[in-house]
Backbone as JSON Lines, residues from 0, in Angstrom:
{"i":0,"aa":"X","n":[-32.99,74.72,-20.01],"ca":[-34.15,74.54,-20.84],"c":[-35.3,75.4,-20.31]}
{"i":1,"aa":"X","n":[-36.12,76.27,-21.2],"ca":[-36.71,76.95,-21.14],"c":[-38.32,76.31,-20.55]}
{"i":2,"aa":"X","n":[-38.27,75.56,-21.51],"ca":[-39.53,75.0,-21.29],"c":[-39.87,73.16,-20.82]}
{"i":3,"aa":"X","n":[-40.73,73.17,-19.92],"ca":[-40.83,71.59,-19.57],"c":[-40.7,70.61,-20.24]}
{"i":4,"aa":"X","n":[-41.3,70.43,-21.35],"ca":[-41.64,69.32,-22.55],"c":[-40.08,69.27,-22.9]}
{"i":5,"aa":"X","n":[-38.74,70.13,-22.96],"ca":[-37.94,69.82,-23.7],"c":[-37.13,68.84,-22.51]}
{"i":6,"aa":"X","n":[-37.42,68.83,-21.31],"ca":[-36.72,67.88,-20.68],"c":[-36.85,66.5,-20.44]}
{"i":7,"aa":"X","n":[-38.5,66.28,-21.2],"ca":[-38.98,64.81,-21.31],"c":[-38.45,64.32,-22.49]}
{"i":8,"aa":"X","n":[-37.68,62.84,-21.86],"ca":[-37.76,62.05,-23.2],"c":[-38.4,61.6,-24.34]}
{"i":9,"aa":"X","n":[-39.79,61.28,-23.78],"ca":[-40.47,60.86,-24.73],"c":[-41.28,62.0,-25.42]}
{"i":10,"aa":"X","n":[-41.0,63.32,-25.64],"ca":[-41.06,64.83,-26.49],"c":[-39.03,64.59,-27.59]}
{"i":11,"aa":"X","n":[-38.17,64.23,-26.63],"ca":[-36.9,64.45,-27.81],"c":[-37.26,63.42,-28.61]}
{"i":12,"aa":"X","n":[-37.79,62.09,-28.22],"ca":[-38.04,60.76,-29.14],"c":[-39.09,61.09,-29.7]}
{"i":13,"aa":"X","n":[-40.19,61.71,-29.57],"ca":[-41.06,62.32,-30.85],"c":[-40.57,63.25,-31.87]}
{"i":14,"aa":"X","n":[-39.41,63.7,-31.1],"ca":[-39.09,64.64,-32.51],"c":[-38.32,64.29,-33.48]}
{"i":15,"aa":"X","n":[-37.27,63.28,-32.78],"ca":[-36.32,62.35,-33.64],"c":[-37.38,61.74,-34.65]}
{"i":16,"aa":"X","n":[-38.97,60.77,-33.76],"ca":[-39.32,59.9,-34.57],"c":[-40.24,60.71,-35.79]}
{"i":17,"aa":"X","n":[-40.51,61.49,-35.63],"ca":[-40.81,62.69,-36.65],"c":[-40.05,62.49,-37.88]}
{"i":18,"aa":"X","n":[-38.29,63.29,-37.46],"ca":[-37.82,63.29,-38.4],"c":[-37.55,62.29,-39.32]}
{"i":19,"aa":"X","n":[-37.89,60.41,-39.04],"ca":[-37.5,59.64,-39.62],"c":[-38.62,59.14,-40.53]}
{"i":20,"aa":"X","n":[-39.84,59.52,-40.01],"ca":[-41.18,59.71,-40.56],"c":[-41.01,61.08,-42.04]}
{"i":21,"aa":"X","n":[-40.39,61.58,-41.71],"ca":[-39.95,62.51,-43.45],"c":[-38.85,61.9,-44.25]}
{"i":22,"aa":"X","n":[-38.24,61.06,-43.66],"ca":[-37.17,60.8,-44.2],"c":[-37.26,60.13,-45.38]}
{"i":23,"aa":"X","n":[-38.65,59.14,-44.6],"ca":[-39.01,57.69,-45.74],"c":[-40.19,58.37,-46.95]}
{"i":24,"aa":"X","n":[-40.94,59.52,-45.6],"ca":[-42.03,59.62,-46.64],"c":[-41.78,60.62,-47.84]}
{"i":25,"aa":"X","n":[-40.43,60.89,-47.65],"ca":[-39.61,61.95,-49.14],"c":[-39.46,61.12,-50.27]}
{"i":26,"aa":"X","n":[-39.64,59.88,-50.46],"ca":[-39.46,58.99,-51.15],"c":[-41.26,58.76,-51.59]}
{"i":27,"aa":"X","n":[-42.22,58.59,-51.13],"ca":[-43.61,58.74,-51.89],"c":[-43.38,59.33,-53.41]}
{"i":28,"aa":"X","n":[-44.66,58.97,-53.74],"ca":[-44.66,59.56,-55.03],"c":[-44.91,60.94,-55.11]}
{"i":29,"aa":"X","n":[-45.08,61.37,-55.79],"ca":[-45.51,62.75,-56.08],"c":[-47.02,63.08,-55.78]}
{"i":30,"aa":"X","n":[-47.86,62.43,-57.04],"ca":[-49.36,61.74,-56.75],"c":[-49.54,62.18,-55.6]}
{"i":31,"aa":"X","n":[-49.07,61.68,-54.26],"ca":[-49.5,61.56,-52.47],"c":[-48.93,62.9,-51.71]}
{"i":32,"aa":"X","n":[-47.92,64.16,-52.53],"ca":[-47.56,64.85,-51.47],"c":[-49.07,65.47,-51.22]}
{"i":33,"aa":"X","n":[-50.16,65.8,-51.08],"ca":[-51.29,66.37,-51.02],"c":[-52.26,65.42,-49.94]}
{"i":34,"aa":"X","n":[-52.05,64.01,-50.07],"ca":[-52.4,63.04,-49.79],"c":[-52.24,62.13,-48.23]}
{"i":35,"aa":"X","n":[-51.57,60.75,-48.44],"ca":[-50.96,60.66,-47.6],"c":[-49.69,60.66,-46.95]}
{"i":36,"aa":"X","n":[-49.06,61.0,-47.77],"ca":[-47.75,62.12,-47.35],"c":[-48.34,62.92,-46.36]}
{"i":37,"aa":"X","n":[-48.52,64.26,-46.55],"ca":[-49.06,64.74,-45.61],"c":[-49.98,64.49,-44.65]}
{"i":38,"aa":"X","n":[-50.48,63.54,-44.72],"ca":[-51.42,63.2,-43.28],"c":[-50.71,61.95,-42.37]}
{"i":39,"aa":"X","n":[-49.58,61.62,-43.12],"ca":[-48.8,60.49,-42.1],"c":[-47.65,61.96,-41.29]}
{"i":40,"aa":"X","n":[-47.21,62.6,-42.2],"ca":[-46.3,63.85,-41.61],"c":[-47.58,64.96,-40.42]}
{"i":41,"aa":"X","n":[-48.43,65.38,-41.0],"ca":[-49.17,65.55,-40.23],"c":[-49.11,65.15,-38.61]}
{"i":42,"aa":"X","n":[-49.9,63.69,-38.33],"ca":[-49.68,62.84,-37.72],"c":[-48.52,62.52,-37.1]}
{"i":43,"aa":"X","n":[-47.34,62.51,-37.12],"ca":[-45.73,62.39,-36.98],"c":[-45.6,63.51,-36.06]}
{"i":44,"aa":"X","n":[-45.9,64.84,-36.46],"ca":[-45.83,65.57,-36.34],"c":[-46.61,66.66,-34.84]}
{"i":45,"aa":"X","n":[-47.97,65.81,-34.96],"ca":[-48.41,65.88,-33.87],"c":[-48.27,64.68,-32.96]}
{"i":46,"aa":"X","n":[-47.54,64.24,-32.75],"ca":[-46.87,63.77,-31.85],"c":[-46.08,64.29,-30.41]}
{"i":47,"aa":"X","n":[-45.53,64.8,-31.21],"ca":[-44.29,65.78,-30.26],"c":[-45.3,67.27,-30.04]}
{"i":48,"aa":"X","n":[-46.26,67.78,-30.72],"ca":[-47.0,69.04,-30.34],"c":[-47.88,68.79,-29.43]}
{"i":49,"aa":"X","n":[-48.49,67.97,-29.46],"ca":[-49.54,67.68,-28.19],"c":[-48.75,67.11,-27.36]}
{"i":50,"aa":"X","n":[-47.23,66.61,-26.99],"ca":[-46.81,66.3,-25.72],"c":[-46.46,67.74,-25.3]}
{"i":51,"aa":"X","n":[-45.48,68.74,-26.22],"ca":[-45.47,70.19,-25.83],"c":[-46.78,70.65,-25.39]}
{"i":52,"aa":"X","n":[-47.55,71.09,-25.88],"ca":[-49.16,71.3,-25.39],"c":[-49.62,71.14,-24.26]}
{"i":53,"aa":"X","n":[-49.58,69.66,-23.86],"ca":[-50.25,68.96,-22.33],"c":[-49.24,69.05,-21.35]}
{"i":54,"aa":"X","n":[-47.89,69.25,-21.72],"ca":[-46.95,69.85,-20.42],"c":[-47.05,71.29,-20.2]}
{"i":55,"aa":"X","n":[-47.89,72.37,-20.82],"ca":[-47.83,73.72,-20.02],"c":[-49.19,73.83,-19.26]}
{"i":56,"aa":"X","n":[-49.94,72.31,-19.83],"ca":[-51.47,72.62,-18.62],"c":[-51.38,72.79,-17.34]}
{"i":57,"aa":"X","n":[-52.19,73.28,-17.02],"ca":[-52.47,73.26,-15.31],"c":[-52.89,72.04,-14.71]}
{"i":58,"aa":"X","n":[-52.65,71.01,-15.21],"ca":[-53.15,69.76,-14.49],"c":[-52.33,68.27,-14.96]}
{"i":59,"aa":"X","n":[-52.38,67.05,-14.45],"ca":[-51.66,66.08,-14.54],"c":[-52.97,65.6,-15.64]}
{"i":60,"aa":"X","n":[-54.27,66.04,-15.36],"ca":[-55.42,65.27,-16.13],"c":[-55.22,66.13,-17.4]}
{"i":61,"aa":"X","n":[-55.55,67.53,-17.54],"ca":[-55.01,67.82,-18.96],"c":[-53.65,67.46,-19.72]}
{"i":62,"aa":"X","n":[-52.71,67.45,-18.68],"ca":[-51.69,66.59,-19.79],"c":[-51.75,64.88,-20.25]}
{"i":63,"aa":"X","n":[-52.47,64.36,-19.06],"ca":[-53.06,63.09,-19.44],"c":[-53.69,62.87,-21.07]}
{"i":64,"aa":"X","n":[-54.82,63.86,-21.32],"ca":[-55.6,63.68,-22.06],"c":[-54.7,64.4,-23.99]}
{"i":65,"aa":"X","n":[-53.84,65.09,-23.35],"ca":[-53.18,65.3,-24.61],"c":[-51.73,64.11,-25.09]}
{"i":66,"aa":"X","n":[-51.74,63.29,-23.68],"ca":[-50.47,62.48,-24.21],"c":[-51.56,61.45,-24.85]}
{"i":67,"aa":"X","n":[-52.57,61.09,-24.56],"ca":[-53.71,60.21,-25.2],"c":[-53.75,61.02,-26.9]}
{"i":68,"aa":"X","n":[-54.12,61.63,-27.29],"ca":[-53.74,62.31,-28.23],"c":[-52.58,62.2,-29.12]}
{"i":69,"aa":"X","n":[-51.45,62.46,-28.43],"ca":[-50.61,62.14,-29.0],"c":[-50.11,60.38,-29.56]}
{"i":70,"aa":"X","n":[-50.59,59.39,-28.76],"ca":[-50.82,58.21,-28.74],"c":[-51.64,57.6,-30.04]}
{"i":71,"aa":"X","n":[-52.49,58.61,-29.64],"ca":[-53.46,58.36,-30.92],"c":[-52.82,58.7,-32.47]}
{"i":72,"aa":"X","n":[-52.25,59.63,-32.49],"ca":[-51.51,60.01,-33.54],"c":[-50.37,58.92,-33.7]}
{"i":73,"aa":"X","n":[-49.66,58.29,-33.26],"ca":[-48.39,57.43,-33.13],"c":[-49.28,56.36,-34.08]}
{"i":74,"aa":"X","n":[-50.31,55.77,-33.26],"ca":[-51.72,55.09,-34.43],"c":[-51.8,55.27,-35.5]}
{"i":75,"aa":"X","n":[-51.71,56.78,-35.68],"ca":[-52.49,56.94,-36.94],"c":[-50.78,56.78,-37.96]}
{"i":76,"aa":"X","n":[-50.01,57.22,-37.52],"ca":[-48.86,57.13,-38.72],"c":[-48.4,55.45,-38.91]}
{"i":77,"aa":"X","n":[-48.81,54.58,-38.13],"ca":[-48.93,53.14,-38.18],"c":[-49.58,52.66,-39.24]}
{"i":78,"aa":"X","n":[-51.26,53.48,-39.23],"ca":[-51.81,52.59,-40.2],"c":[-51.48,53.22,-41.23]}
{"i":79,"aa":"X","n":[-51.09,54.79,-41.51],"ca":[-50.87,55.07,-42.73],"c":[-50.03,54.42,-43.27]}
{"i":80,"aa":"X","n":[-48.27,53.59,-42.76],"ca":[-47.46,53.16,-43.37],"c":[-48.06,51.77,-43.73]}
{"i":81,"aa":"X","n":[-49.1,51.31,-42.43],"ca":[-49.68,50.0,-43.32],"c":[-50.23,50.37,-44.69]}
{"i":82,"aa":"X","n":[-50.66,51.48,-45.53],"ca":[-51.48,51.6,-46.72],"c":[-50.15,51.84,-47.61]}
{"i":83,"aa":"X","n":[-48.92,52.57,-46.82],"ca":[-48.69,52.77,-47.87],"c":[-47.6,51.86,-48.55]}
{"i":84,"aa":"X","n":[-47.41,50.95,-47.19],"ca":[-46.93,49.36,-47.85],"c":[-47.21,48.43,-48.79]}
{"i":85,"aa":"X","n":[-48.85,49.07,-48.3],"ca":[-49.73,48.06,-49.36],"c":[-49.2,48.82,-50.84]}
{"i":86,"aa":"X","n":[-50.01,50.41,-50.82],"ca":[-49.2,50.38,-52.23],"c":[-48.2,50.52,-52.87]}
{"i":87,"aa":"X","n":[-47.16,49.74,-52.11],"ca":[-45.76,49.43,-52.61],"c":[-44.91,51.28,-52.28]}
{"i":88,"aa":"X","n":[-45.38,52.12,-51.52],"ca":[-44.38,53.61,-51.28],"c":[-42.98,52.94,-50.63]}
{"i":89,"aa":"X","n":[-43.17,51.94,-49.92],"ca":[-42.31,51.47,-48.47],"c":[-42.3,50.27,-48.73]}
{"i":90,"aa":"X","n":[-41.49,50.04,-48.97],"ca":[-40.43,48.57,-47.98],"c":[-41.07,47.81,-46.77]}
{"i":91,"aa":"X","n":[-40.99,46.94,-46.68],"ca":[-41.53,45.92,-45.68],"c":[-40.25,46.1,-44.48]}
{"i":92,"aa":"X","n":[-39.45,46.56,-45.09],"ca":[-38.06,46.62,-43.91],"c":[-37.81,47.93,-43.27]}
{"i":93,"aa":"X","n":[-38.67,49.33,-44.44],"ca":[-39.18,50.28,-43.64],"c":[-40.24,50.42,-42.73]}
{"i":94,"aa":"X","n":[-41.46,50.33,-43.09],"ca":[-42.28,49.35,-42.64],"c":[-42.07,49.11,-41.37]}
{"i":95,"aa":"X","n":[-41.24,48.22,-40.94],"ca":[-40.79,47.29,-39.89],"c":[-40.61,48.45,-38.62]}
{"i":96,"aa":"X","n":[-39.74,49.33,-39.67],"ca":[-38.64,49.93,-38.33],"c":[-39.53,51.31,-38.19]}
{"i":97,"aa":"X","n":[-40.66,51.77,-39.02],"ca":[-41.16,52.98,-38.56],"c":[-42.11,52.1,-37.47]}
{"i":98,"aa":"X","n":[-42.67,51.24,-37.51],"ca":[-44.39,50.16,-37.02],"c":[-42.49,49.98,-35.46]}
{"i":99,"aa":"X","n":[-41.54,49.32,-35.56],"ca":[-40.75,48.99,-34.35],"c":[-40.82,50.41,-33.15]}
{"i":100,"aa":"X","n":[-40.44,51.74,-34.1],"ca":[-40.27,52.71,-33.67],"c":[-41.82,53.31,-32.94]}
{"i":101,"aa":"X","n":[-42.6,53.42,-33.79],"ca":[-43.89,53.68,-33.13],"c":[-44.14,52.93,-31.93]}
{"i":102,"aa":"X","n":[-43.88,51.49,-31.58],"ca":[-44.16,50.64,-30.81],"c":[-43.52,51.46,-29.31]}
{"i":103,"aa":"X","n":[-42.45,51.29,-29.7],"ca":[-41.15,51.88,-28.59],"c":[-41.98,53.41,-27.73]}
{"i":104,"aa":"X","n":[-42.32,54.23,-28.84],"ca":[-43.21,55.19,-28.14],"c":[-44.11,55.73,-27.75]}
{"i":105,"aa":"X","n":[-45.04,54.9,-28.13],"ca":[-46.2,54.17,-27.61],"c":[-46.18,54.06,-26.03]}
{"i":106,"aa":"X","n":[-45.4,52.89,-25.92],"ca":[-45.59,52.86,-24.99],"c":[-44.79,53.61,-23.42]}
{"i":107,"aa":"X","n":[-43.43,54.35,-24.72],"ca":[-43.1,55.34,-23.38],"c":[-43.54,56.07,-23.08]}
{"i":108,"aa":"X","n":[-44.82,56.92,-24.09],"ca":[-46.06,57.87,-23.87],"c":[-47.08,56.96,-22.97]}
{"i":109,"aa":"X","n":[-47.33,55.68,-22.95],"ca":[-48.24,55.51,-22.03],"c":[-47.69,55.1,-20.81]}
{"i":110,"aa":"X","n":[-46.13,54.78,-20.69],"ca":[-45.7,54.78,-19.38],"c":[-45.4,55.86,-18.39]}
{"i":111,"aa":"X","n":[-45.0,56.66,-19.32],"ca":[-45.16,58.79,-18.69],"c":[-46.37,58.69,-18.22]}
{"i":112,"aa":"X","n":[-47.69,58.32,-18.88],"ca":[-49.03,58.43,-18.41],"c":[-49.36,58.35,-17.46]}
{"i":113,"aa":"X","n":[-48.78,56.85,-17.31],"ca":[-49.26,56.42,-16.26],"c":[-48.47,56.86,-15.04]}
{"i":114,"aa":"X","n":[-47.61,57.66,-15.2],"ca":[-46.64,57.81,-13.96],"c":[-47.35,59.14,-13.8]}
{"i":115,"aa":"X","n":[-47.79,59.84,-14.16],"ca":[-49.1,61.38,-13.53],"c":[-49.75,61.1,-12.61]}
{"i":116,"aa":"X","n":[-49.72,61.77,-12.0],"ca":[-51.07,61.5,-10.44],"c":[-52.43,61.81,-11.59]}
{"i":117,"aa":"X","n":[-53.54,61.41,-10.71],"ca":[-54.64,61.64,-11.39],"c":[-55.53,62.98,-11.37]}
C-alpha cells in the first residue's frame, strides 16, 4: 500500500459505508438528486476524504482535527436520513442500519482519535 490511510480500518469502513449510503440514496426521488441526495452523498463521502487528508499531515494534532471532521460528517448523513425518513425516501429498517452503521464508525473514528499522541 502506497499510501497510509489505505491501511487504516476505519478509512476501508468509510468507504464501504459510503458505498451503502448510494445504494439507498439511488432510490430518492428525483425532486432531491440536486438536494438532499447530494448533500447526504456529499457527506458520506467526506468521510473517508478527510480521514485520507489528516493521515498525510505532519502531525497527530492535524490528523486529530480532520478525523473530528470526518465525525462530523458521519453526523451529518445521520440527520439527513432522519429527514429523509420523515419524508417517507427510507424505510425505518433502512434508517436503522445506515443510523446502526454510522454509530459503529463513529466511534471507531473516535477510538483511532483517541489512540494519537497529542
Amino acid at each position: 500500500m502506497a499510501f497510509r490511510f489505505e491501511s487504516l480500518e476505519i478509512w476501508r469502513r468509510a468507504v464501504k459505508y459510503t458505498s451503502k449510503v448510494y445504494n439507498i440514496t439511488d432510490s430518492f426521488p428525483q425532486k432531491e438528486n440536486f438536494g438532499l441526495t447530494q448533500q447526504i452523498r456529499r457527506a458520506a463521502v467526506s468521510v473517508s476524504l478527510n480521514i485520507a487528508e489528516g493521515s498525510g499531515r505532519d502531525s497527530d494534532k492535524d490528523f486529530k482535527r480532520f478525523l473530528g471532521i470526518a465525525n462530523s460528517s458521519v453526523f451529518e448523513v445521520v440527520s439527513g436520513f432522519a429527514i429523509a425518513l420523515d419524508r417517507g425516501y427510507v424505510t425505518e429498517s433502512s434508517n436503522r442500519g445506515i443510523y446502526n452503521n454510522s454509530e459503529v464508525l463513529a466511534k471507531k473514528i473516535n477510538s483511532f482519535k483517541s489512540a494519537l499522541s497529542n
